[in-house]
Backbone as a ProteinNet text record, in pm:
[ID]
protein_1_A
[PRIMARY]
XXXXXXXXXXXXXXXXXXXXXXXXXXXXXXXXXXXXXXXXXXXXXXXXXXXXXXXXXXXXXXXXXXXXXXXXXXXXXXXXXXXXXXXXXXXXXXXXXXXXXXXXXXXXXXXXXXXXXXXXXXXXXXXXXXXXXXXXXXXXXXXXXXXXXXXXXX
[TERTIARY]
-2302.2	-2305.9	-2451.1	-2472	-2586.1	-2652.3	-2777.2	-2798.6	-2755.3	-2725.1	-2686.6	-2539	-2491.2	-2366.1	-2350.6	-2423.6	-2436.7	-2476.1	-2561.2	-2637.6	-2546	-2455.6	-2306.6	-2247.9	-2217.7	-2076.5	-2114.3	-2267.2	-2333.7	-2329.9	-2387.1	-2329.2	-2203.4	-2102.4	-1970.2	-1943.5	-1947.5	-1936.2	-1986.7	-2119.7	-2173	-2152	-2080.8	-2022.6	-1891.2	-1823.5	-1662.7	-1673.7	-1774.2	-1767	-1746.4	-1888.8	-1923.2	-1799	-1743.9	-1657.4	-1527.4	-1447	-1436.5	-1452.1	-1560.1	-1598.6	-1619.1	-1642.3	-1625.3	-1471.2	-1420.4	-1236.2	-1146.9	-1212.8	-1197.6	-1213.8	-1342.2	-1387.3	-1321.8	-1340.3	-1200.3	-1080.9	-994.4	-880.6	-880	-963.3	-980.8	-882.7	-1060.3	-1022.6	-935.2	-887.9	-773.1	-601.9	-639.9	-495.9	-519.2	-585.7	-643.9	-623.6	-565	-496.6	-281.6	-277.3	-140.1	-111.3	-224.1	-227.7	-155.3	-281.4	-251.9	-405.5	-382.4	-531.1	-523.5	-650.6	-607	-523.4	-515.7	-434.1	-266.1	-284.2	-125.8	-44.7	-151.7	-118.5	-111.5	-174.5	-137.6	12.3	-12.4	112.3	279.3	225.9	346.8	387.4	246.9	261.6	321	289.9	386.2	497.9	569.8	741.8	793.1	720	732.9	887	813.4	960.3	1082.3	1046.9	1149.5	1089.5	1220.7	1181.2	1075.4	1035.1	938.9	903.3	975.2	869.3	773.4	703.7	574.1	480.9	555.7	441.7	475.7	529.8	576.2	438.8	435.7	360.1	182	169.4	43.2	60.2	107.3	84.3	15.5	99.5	81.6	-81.1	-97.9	-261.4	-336.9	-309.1	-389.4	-476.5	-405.6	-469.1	-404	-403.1	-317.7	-201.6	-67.3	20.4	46.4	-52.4	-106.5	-146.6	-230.8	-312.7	-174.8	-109.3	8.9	123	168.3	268.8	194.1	77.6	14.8	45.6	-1.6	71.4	156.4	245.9	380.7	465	399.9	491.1	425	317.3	258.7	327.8	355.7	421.5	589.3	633.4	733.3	766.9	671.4	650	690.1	560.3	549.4	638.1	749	858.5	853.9	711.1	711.6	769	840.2	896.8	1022.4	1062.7	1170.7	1185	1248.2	1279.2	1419.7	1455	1604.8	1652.8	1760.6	1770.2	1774.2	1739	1668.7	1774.2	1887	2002.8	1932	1815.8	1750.5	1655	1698	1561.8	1646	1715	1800.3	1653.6	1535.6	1421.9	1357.6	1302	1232.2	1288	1254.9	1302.7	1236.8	1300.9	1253.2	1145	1032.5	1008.5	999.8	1090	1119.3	1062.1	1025.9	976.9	1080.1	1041.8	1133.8	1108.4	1216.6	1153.4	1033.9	1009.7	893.5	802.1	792.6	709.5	652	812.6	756.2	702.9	709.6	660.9	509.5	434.8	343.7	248.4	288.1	277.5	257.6	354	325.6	228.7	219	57.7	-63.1	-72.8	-131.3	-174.8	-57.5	-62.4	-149.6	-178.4	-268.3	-416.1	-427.8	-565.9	-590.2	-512.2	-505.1	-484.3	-454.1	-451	-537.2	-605	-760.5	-862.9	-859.1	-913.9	-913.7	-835.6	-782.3	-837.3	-801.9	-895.2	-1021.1	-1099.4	-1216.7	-1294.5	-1204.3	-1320.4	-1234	-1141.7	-1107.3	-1163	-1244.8	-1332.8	-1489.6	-1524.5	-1667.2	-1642.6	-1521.4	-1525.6	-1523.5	-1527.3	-1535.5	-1382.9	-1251	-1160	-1032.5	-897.9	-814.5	-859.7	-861.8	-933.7	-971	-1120.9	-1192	-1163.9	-1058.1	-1001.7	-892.6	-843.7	-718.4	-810.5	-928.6	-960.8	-1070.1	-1095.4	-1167.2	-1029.1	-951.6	-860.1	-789.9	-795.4	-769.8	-906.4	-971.4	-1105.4	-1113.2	-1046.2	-1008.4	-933.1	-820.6	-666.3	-698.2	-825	-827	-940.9	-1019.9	-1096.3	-1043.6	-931.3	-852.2	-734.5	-696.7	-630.3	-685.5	-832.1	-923.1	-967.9	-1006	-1007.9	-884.3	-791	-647.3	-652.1	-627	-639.2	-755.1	-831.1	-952.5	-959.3	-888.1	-875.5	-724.9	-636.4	-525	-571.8	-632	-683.8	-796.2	-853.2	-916.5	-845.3	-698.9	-647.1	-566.8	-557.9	-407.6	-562.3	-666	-781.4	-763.7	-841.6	-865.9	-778.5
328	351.4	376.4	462.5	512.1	404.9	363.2	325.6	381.7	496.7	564.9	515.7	522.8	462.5	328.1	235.6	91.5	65.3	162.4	127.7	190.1	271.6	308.5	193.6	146.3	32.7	-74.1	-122.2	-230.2	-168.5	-81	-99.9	-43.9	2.3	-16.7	-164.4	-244	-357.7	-458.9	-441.4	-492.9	-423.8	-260.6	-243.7	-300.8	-316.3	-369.4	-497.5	-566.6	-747.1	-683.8	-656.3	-661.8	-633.7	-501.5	-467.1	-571.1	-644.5	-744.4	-843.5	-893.3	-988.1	-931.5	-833.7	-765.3	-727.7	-688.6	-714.8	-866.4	-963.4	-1050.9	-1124.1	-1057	-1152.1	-1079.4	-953.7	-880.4	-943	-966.1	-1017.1	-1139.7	-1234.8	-1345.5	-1349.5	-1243.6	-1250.7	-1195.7	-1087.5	-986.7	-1111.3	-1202.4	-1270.6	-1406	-1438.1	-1602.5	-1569.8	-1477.4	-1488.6	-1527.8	-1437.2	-1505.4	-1590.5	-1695.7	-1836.7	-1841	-1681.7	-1708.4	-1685.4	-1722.5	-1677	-1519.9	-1469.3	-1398.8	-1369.1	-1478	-1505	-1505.2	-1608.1	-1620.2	-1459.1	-1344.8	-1211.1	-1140.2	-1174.7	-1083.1	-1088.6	-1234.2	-1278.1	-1236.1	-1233.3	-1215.6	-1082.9	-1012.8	-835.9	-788.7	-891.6	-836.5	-803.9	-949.5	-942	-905.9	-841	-798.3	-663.1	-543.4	-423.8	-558.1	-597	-689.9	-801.5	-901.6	-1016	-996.8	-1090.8	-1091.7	-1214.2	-1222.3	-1401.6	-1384.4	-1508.6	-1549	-1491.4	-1442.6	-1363.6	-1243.2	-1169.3	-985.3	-1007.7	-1139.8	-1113	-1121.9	-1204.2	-1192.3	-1071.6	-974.1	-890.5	-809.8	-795.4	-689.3	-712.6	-823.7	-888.6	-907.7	-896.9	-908.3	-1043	-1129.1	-1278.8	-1355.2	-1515.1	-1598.4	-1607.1	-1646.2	-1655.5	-1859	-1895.1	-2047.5	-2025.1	-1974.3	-1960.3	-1882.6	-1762.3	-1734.4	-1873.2	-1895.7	-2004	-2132.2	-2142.3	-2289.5	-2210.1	-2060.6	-2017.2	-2031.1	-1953.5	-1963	-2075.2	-2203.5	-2306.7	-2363.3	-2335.1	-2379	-2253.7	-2096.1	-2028.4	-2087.9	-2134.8	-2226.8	-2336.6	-2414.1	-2555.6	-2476.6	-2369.7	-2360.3	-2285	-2238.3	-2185.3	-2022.5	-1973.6	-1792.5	-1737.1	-1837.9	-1759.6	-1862.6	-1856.9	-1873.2	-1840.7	-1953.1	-1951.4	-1870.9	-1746.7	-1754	-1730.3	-1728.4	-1672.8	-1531.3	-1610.7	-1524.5	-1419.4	-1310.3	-1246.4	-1206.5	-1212.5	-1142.9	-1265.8	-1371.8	-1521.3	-1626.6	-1715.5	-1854.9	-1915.9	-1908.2	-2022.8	-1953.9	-1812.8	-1773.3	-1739.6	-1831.1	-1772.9	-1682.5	-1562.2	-1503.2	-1535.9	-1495.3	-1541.8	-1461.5	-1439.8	-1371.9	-1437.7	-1309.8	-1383.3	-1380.8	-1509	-1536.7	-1477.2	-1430.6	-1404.5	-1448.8	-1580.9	-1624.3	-1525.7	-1504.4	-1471.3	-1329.3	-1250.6	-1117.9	-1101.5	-1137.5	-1182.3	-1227.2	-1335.9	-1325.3	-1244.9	-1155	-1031.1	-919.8	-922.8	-760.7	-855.4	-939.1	-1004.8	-943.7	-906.7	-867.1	-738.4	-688.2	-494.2	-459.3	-473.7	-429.6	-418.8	-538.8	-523.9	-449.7	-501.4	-399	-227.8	-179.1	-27	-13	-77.6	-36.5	-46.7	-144.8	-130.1	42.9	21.6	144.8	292.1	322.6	428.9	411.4	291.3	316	358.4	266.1	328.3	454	499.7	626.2	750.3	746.4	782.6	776.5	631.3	681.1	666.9	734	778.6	911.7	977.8	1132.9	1183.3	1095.2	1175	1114.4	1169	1146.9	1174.6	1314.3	1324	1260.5	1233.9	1125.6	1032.7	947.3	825.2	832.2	926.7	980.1	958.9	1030.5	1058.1	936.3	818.4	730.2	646.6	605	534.9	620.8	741.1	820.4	785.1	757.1	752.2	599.2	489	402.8	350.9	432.4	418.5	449.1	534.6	586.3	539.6	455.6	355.9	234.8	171.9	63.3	141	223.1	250.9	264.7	337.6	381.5	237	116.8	-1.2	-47.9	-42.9	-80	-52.5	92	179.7	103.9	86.8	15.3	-100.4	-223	-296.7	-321.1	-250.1	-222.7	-187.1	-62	-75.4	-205.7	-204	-316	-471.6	-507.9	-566.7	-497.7	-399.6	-376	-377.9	-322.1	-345.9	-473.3	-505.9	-654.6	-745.2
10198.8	10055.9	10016.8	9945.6	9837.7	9781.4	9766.4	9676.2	9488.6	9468.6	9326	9347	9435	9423.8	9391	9472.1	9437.7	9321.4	9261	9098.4	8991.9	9101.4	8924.1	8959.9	9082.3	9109.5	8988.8	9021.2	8926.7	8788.1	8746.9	8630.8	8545.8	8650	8572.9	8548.2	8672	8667	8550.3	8503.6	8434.2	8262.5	8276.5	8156.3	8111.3	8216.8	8177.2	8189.6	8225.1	8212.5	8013	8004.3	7858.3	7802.8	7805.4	7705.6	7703.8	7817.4	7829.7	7700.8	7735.9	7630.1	7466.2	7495.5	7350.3	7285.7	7356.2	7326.6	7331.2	7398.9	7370.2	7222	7190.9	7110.5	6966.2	6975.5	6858.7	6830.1	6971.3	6929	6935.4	6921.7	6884.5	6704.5	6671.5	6510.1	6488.6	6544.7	6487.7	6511.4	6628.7	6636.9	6550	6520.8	6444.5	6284.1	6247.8	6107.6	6148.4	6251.1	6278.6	6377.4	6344.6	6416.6	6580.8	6656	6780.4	6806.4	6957.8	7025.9	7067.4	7154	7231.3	7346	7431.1	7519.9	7475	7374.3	7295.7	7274.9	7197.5	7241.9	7369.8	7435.6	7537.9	7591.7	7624.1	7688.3	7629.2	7489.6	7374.9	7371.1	7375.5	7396.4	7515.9	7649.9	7771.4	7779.6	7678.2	7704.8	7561.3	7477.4	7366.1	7396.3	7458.5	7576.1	7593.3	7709.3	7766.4	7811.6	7811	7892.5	8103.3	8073.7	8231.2	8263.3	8393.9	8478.3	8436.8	8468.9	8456	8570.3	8684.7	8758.6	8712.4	8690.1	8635.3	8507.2	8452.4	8312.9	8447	8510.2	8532.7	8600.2	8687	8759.6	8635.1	8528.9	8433.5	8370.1	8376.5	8280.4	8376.3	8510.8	8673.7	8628.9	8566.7	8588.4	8675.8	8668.9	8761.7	8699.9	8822.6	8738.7	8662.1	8709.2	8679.7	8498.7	8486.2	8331.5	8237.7	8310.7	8222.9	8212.8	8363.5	8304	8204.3	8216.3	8086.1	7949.9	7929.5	7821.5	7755.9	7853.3	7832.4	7782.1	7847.2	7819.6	7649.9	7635.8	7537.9	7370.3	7407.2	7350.1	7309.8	7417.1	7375.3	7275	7376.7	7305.7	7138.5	7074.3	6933	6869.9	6952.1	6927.7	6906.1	6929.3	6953.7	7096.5	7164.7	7254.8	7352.7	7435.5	7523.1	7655.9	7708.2	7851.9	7870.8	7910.1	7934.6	8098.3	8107.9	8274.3	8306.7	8447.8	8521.5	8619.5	8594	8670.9	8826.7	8821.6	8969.6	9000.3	8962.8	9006.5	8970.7	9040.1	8971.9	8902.7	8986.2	8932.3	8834.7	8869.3	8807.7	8664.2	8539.3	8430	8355.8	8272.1	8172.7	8091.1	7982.4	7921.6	7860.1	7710.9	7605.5	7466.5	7350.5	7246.8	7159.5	7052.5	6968.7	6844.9	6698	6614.7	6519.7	6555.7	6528	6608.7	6714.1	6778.1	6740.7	6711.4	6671.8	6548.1	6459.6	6341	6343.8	6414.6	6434.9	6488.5	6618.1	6666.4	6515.1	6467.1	6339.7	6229.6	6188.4	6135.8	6172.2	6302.7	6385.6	6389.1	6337.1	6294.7	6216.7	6145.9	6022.6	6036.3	6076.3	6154.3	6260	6353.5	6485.1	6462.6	6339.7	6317.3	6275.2	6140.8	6111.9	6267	6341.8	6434.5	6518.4	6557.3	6613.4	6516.5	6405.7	6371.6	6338.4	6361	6349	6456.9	6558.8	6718.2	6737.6	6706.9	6681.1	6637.9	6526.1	6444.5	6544	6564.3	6653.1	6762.1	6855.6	7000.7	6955.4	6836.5	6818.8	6797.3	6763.5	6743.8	6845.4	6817.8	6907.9	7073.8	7104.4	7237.5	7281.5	7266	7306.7	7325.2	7247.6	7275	7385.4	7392.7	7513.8	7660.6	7616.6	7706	7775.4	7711.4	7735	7803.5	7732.6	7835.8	7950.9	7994.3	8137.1	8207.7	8169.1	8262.6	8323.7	8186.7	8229.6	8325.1	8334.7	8376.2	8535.3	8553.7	8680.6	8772.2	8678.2	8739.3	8801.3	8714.3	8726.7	8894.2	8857.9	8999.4	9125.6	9116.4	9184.3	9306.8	9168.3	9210.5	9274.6	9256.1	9306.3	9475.8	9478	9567	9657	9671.9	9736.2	9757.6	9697.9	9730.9	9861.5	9821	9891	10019.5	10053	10158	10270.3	10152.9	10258.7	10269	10200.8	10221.3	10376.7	10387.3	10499.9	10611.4	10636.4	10743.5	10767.3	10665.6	10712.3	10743.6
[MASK]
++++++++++++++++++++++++++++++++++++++++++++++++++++++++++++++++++++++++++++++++++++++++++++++++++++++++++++++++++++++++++++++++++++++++++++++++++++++++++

């Protein structure tokens, strides 16, 4: 490897920690009016389509499936969501949201759309924004792809 290569690897790396923490810290505020965290959304946004185990939800958020199931059970506990069964897992149950849940989720909307056309607006336009998450989408696979391999080597 290049050193120019090693000095993009570093600082993609060191751009997507940031942005990271900078989307974090958005939906902090954007979910803390409908008395969730960020986490509380994600998780809620997974099985929002359909129900999903608790590992289908981490595969999808590429976290542990440890930190989703403490979620999850804690999404329960407050009644934004549900355990149901599982037709393809006797153990593994569903975890579906409840109408509480979706309800707190569209709280969520309003803000989350002003959001959205503003970095809309200074990424230069729809395009640009299309085209910032394809660049994304193909970094994230790119990474995939590369790790996959040096999982089947090694």
């Amino acid at each position: 490897m290049s050193r120019v290569q090693q000095d993009a690897l570093s600082r993609t790396a060191l751009g997507v920690f940031r942005l990271n923490g900078q989307f974090l810290s958005v939906a902090e505020k954007l979910a803390e009016p409908a008395g969730l965290t960020a986490a509380w959304w994600q998780v809620l946004g997974a099985v929002l389509p359909e129900p999903l185990p608790v590992a289908g939800i981490a595969r999808v958020m590429g976290i542990t499936r440890q930190s989703v199931q403490r979620i999850a059970d804690l999404l329960v506990r407050d009644g934004l969501a549900v355990y149901a069964p599982n037709p393809a897992h006797r153990r593994a149950k569903l975890l579906a949201p409840t109408g509480a849940g979706r309800a707190a989720i569209a709280r969520i909307d309003p803000g989350h759309a002003e959001l959205a056309a503003r970095l809309t607006a200074e990424l230069g336009g729809p395009d640009a924004f299309e085209e910032t998450v394809r660049v994304l989408d193909r970094l994230s696979a790119a990474l995939e792809a590369v790790e996959a391999a040096a999982d089947r080597e090694g």
